[in-house]
C-alpha positions in Angstrom: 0.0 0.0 0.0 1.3 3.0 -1.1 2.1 5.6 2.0 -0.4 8.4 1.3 -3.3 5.3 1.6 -2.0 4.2 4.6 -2.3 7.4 6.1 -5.9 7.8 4.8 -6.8 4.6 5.9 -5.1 5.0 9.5 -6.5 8.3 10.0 -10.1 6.7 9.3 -9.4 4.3 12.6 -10.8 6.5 16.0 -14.0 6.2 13.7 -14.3 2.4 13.2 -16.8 0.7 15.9 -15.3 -2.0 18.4 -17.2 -5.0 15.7 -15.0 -3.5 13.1 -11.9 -3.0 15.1 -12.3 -6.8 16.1 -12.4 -7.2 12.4 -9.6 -5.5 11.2 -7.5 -7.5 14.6 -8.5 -10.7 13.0 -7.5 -10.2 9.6 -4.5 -8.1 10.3 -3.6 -11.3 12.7 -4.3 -14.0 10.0 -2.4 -12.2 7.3 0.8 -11.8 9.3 0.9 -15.9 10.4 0.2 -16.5 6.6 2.5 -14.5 5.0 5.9 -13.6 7.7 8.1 -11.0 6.6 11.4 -10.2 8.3 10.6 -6.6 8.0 7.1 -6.8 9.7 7.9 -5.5 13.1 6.9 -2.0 13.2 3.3 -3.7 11.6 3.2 -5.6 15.1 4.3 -3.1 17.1 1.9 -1.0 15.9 -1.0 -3.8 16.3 0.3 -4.2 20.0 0.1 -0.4 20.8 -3.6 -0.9 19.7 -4.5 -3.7 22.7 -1.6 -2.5 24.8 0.7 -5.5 24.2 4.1 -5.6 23.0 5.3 -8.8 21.2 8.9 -9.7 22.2 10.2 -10.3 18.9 14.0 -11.6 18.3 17.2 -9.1 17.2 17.9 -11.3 14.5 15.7 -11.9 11.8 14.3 -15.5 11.6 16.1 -17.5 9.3 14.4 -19.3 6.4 12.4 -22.5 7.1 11.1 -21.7 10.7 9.9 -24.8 12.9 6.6 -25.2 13.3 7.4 -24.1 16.8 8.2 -20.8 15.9 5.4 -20.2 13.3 3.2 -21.7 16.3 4.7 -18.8 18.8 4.4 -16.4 16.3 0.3 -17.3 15.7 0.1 -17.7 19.6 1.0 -14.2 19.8 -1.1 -13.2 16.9 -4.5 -14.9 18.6 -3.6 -12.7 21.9 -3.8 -9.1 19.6 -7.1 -10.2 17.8 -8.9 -11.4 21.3 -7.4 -9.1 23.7 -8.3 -6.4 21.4 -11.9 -7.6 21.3 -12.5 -8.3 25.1 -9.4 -7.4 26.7 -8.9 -9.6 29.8 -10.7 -12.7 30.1 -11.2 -12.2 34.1 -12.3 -8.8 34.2 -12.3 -7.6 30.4 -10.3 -4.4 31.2 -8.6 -3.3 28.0 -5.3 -2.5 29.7 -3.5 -5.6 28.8 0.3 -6.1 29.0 3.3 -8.9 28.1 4.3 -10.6 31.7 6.9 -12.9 30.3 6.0 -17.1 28.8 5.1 -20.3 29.7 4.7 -23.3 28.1 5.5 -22.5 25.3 3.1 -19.3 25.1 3.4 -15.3 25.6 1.7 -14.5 28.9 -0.2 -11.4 29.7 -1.0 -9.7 32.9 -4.2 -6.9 33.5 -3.2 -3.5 34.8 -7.2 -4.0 36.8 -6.9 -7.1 38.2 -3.5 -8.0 38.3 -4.3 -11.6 37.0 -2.1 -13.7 34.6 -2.9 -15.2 31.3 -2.4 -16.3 27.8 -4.1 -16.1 24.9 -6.7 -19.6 25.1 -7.3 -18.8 28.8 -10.9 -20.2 29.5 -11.2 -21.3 26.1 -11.9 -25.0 25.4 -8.2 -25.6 24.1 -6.4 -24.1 27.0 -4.2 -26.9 28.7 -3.6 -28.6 26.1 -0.2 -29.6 25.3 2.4 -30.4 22.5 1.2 -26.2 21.1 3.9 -27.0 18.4 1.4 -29.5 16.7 -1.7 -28.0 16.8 -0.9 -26.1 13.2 -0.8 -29.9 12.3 -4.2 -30.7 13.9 -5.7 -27.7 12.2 -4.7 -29.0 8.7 -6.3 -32.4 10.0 -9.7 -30.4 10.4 -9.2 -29.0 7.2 -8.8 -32.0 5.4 -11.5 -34.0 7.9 -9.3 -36.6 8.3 -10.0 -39.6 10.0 -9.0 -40.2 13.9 -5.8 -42.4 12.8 -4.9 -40.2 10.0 -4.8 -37.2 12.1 -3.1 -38.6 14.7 -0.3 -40.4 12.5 0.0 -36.1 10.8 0.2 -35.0 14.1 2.5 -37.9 15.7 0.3 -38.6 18.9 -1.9 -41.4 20.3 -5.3 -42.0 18.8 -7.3 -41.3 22.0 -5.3 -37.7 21.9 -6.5 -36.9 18.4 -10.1 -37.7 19.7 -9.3 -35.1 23.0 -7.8 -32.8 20.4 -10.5 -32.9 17.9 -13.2 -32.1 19.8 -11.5 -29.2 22.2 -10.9 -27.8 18.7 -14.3 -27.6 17.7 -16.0 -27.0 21.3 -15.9 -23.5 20.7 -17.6 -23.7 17.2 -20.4 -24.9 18.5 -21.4 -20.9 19.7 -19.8 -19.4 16.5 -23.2 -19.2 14.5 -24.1 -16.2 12.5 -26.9 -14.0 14.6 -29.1 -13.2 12.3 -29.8 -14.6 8.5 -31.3 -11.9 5.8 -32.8 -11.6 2.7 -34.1 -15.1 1.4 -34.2 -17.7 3.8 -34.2 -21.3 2.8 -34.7 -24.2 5.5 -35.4 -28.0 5.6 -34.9 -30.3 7.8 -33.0 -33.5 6.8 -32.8 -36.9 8.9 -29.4 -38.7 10.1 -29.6 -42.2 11.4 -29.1 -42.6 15.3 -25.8 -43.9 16.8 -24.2 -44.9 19.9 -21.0 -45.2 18.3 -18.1 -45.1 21.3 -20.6 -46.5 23.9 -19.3 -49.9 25.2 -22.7 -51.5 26.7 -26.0 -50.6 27.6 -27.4 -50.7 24.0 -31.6 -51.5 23.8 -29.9 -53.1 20.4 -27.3 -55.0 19.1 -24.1 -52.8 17.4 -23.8 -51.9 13.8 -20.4 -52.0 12.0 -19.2 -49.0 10.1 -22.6 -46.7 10.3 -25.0 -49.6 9.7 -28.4 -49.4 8.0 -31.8 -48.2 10.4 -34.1 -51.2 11.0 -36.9 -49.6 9.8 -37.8 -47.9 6.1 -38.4 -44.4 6.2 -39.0 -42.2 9.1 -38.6 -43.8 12.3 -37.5 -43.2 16.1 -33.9 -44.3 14.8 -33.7 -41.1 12.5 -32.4 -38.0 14.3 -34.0 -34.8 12.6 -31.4 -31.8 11.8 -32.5 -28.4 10.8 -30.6 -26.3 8.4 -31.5 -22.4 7.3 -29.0 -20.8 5.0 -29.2 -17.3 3.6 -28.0 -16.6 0.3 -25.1 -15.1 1.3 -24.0 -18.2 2.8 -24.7 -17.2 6.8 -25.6 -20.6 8.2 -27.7 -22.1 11.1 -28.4 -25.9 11.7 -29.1 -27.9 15.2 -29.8 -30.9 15.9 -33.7 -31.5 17.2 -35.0 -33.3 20.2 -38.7 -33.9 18.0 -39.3 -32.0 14.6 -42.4 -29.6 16.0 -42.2 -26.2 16.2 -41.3 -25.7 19.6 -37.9 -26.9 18.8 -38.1 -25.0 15.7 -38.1 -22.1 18.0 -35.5 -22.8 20.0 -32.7 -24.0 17.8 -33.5 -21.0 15.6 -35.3 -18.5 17.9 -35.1 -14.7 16.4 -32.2 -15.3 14.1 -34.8 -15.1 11.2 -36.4 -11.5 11.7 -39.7 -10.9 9.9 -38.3 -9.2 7.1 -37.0 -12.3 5.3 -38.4 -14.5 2.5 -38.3 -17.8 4.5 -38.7 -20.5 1.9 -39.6 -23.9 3.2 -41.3 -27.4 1.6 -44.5 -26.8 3.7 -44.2 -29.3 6.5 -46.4 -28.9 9.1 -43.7 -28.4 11.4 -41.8 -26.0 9.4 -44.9 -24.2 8.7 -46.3 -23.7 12.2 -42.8 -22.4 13.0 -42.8 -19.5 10.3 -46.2 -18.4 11.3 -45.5 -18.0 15.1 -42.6 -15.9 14.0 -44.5 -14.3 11.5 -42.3 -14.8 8.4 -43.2 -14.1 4.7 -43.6 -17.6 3.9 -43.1 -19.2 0.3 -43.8 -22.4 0.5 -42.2 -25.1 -2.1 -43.5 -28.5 -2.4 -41.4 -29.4 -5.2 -37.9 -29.0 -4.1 -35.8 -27.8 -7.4 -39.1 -26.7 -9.2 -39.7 -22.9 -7.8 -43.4 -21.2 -9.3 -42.4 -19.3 -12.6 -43.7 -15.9 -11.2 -41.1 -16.6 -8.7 -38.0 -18.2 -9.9 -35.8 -16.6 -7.5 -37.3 -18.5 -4.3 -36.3 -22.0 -3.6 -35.2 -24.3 -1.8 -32.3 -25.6 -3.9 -29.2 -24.1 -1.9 -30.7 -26.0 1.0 -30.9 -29.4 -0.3 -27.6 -29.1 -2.1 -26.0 -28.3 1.9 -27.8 -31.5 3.2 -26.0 -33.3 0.0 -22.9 -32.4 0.9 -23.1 -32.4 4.9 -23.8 -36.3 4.3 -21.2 -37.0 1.7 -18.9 -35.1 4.2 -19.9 -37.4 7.1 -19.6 -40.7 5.3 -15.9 -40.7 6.1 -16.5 -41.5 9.6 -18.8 -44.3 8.9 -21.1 -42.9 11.7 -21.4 -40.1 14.4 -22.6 -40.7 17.4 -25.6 -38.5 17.9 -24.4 -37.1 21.0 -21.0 -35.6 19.1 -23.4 -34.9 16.5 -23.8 -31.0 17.4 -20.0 -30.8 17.1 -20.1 -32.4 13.6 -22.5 -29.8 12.4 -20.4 -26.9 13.7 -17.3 -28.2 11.6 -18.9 -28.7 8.5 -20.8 -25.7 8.8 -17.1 -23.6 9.8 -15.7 -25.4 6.0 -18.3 -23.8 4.3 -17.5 -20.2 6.0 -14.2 -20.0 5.4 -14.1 -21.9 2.3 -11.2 -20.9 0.3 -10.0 -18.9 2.9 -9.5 -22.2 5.4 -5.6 -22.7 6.5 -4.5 -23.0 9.9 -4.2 -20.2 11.3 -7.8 -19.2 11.1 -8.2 -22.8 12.4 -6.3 -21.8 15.6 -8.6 -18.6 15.6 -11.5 -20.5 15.6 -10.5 -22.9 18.3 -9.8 -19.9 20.6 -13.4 -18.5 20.1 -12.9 -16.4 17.1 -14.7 -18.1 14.4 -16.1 -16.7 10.9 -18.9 -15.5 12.4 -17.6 -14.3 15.8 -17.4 -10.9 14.1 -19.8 -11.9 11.1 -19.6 -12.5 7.6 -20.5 -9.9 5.0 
């Protein structure tokens, strides 16, 4: 950026609201893990002097080819700027944050209000864990949605770690959900086939291998109904339902689809009853793929097409238990946020509570 932009664009700062300075942490923060420069410290320096941290960074440039325990530190430090920024200390969420040396392997921070230490996963789900200089590893492994053994062979610990791992990754996904769709709403529900996959005894039935098939054709007690509403824009929101009625409608969607949108549905009573007691503008479709002619533009297509590939997606693990199956639906539905703009680093972001729609998608 040429100097007279940057100027204009920095003086345009004081005005920005804390959402968009949140914003503009994150990205700065994901740009400087994915692209390191040896001339980038007055960049950090000048993000620090923002939250009121100072990185410690080395008098020697890095060499070429850092470990992935330096990129790691470097990310770690990175994570700190976009969250403190946000909501300053986790105890007492003063802003006035500053460095108070390292441990474990991570920068630690200490509040000029409370005096408390800290680093930058404190009460997140991932704090504690250990081995920090693999988790880039593990990220690439949710990426990819590897199986168990394959992530833990990538990320060279036990299988029963990579399970811990996996889901203290994606623990904090489960809240990052976009809070309100617009415009044209589609939603259906689809149907995935009960499991007790993991559970050692205790079954009312006898195990399947790999997934299995449902006793019964059709609709039955064995199929667990999942709702999905998607925006055009992409914005997503899905739950998993203890009955489809519209009581659970409500609650696994609640207000997040104001009165202003064009909620599209098949017409299902459930469905139904749901848009009228939140008084939607309801288009109903009973031929999924076949919208009315006067009104090509409202469908249910980009709907169907998610339940498509939400099922091809979970056919890799040849079954999810349904009690991890809440988890499941928050990583699929974090692929399709950040589609091409998934690596690691926003992986780490994510797992530390700053998901694509912690500050919300445009």
């Amino acid at each position: 950026m040429e100097c007279f932009d940057f100027d204009t664009w920095l003086s345009a700062v004081r005005s920005l609201t804390a959402a968009q300075r949140g914003r503009v942490f994150r990205e700065l923060a994901l740009a400087e893990a994915a692209e390191p420069s040896d001339d980038g410290a007055e960049g950090s320096d000048s993000a620090c002097a923002s939250t009121g941290i100072e990185e410690e960074s080395p008098k020697d440039p890095p060499a070429r080819g850092a470990s992935a325990s330096s990129r790691g530190r470097g990310m770690f430090a990175n994570v700190a700027n976009a969250r403190f920024a946000q909501g300053g200390c986790p105890h007492c969420r003063s802003p006035e944050v500053g460095p108070c040396g390292s441990a474990r392997g991570l920068p630690r921070y200490r509040c000029a209000q409370c005096r408390k230490t800290f680093n930058a996963f404190t009460g997140t789900p991932v704090a504690g864990l250990h081995k920090k200089d693999r988790w880039l590893d593990q990220a690439q492994a949710l990426i990819e949605g590897e199986s168990l053994a394959k992530a833990a062979e990538r990320c060279q610990i036990d299988p029963s770690t990579a399970f811990r791992w996996r889901h203290r990754f994606l623990a904090a996904l489960n809240f990052d959900k976009p809070e309100r769709l617009s415009g044209v709403v589609e939603a259906d529900e689809t149907f995935i086939l009960e499991s007790f996959k993991g559970r050692r005894g205790g079954l009312a039935r006898p195990a399947r291998r790999r997934g299995g098939k449902a006793a019964k054709r059709g609709l039955s007690a064995e199929q667990i109904p999942v709702i999905v509403a998607r925006d055009r824009s992409g914005a997503t929101l899905d739950a998993v339902l203890p009955r489809l009625d519209a009581a659970s409608l409500k609650d696994a969607l609640g207000e997040r689809i104001p009165p202003s949108t064009d909620f599209c549905c098949d017409g299902g009573a459930a469905i139904t009853a749901f848009a009228r007691r939140a008084k939607l503008k309801i288009h109903v479709l009973p031929a999924p793929g076949n919208p009315k002619p006067e009104h090509p533009e409202f469908h249910i297509n980009n709907v169907n097409a998610y339940h498509g590939r939400l099922k091809d997606w979970m056919r890799r693990f040849h079954g999810v238990a349904t009690e991890n199956l809440p988890t499941y639906l928050s990583w699929r539905r974090t692929l399709e946020a950040l589609d091409d703009q998934s690596d690691p680093n926003a992986w780490i972001m994510a797992a530390a509570g700053m998901g694509p729609y912690y500050y919300g998608i445009q």
